[in-house]
Structure formats: C-alpha cells, structure tokens
N, C-alpha and C positions, 0 to 999 in steps of 0.2 A: 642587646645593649652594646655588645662590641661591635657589632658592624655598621651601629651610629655612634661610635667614638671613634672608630679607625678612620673617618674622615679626617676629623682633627687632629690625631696626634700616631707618631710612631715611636717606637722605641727611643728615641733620641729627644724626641720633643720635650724642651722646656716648660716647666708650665705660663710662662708668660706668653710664648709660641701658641700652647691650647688655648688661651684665653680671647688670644688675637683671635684665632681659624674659629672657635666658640661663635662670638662675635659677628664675623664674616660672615658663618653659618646662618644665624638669626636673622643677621640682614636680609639675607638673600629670601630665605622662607618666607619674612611680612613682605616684600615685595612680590615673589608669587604670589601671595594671600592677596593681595591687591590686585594684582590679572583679574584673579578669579574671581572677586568678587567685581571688577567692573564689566568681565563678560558676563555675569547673572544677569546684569539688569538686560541683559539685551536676547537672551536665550531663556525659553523659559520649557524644561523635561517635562515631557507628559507623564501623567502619574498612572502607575499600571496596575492601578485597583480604585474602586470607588470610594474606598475607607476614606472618613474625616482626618484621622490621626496623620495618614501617608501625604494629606492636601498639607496639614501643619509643618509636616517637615520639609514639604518643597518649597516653602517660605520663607523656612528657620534657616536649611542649609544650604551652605555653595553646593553648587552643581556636582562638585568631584563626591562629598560626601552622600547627597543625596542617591548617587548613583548607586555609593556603597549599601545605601540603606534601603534601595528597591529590591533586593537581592531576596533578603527574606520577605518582604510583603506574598513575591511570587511563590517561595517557598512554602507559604500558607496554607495553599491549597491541600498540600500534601498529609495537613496534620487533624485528627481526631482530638478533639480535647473531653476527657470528662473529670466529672468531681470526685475524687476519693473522699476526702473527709474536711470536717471545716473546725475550728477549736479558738476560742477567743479573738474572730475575726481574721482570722489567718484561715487562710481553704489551700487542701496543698488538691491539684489538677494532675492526673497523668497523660501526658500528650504523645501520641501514638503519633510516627512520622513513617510514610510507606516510600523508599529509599529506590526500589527496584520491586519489581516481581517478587522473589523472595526475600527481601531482607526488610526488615520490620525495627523501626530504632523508638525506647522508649524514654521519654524524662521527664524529670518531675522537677512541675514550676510552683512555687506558694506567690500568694498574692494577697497582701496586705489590703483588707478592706478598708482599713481608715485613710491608713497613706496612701493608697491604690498603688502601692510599688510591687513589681513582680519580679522574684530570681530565678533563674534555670537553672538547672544542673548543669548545661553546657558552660553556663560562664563566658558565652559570648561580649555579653555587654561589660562585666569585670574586664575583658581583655582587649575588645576594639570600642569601645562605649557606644556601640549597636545594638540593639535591640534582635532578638534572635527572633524565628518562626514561631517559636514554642511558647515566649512570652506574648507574641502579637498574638496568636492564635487563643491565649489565655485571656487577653485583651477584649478582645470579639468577642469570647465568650460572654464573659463578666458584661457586657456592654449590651448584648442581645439580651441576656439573665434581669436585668436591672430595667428594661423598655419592655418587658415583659410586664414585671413587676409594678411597672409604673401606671399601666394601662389596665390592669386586672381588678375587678371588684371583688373577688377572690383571695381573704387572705390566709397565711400561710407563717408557719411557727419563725420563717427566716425573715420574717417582714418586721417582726416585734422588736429587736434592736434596731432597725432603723427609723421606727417613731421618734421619729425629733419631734418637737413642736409646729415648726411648717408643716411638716406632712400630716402632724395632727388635724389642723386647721384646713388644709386640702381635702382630708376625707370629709370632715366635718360639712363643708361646702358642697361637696360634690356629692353627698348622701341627704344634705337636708332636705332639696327638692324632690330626690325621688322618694322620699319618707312622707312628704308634702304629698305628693301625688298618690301614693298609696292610700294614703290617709281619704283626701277626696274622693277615691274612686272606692270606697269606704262608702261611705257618705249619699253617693250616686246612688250605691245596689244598695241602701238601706233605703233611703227615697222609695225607688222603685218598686220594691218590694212591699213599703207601708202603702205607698197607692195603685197596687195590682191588691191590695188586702191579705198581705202574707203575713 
C-alpha cells in the first residue's frame, strides 16, 4: 500500500496535491485499460489446456490478466486431489502439490456444493483474485465426480441430496423404457416357453 501511495504524495504533499496526482493517476490507468483492451480484439493467447473454464477466461479477460491466470491452469498438472470428508454440502479436498523431487506441499481446499465456491489455504485468490492450482484442481475434480455421476445407472448414498425433481423425472424417463423392455422380453421367454410346452 505504500509503494502505491508514494506515487502521489511525499512528505510535504498537500492533500489537494494527492487529490490532483490521485486523479492523474486514474486517468492514466483507464487509458492503458483501453490499449489493452483494443489490442485484445486483434491478438487472440492460445489457451494452454483443454479445460472449458481456462476457454471462459480468455474471453472474460484482457490479455495481461489472462496471462496471469494461465500460470496456475499449467501448475495443475502438478497437483493430486483427494476427498477427506464432506458435512452439509461442504467437502473439504486435500491437494497434494509435488514442488521438486523432494519436496511435497499440501492444502486444503472446501468447496461449497451449492454455491460451487472453492477456498484454499493458500488464499491466492483473497490476495490477487486468481484462482490458485489447488482450487482449479478441486474444480476438475468436482467436474469429473459429477459427469461420472451423471452418466451412471448406479446409484449412490451421495446422489440422494441431489434429487431435485428434474433429475427425478430424468431417471424416471431414462429407466421407463429399459423397465419396458425388460418387462417384454418377459413376455417373449414366457411365449416361448408356453409354445416349446414348458
């Protein structure tokens, strides 16, 4: 915080002086903001993973931030995520990051199932409003977890709070025909079997 105040003012400075350089300052910063946003339309950063999420940000953000925000996508590779525990919708992950050969860093992210909001320990995004590895990596999880889930005729004690009534009506549909079917082919081996004389 001092070393973005000691632009504007020194020991002697006025405050009508800060208010001016204040000012001055601001100007100056939407006018870079405007560079950069008219060089986006003409440059467009290749994204350095296949993730959906990382396409959404090269849309969202100018160039300078995006750049900041590929940083951890790459950093993802690095991380292990698994489930500790889960407690009214909240699941806290610990994400295991391999730093070097020896050195092993571990933290822990919670992830709001209803809000889908995720915190680290690191506190990355509290401090640059970035998204850390640790959260992206808890992200892909949860994402992979849920298209799993989605696609399984297999259900499972963590599926029951999420019966809303669309997903109701989804199983409903997608289980009528093969209950239909069973039922018929029911139907066929009792046939068969009354005209073989069984």
């Amino acid at each position: 915080m001092h070393t973005f105040f000691n632009k504007f003012i020194t020991r002697n400075s006025s405050l009508i002086q800060f208010v001016m350089q204040y000012d001055n300052f601001l100007a100056s910063r939407e006018y870079r903001e405007r560079e950069f946003d008219a060089a986006d339309f003409h440059i467009v950063i290749l994204c350095a993973t296949k993730l959906v999420i990382e396409a959404q940000f090269q849309h969202m953000y100018t160039h300078e931030k995006f750049k900041e925000v590929q940083a951890p996508f790459r950093g993802k590779v690095n991380c292990i995520t698994r489930s500790m525990h889960s407690n009214l919708g909240f699941t806290t992950y610990e994400v295991v990051e391999q730093v070097s050969n020896s050195t092993i860093n571990k933290f822990f992210v919670t992830y709001d199932a209803v809000s889908r909001e995720v915190k680290c320990q690191c506190l990355l995004f509290e401090s640059r409003d970035i998204l850390c590895r640790h959260s992206l990596s808890v992200l892909s999880f949860e994402r992979r977890k849920n298209i799993k889930r989605r696609h399984t005729h297999i259900k499972s004690s963590q599926d029951e709070p999420l019966l809303v009534p669309r997903s109701k009506r989804f199983d409903d549909l997608v289980f009528q025909p093969h209950n239909i079917c069973k039922f018929a082919l029911r139907l066929r081996e009792a046939d068969r079997n009354s005209a073989s004389g069984f």
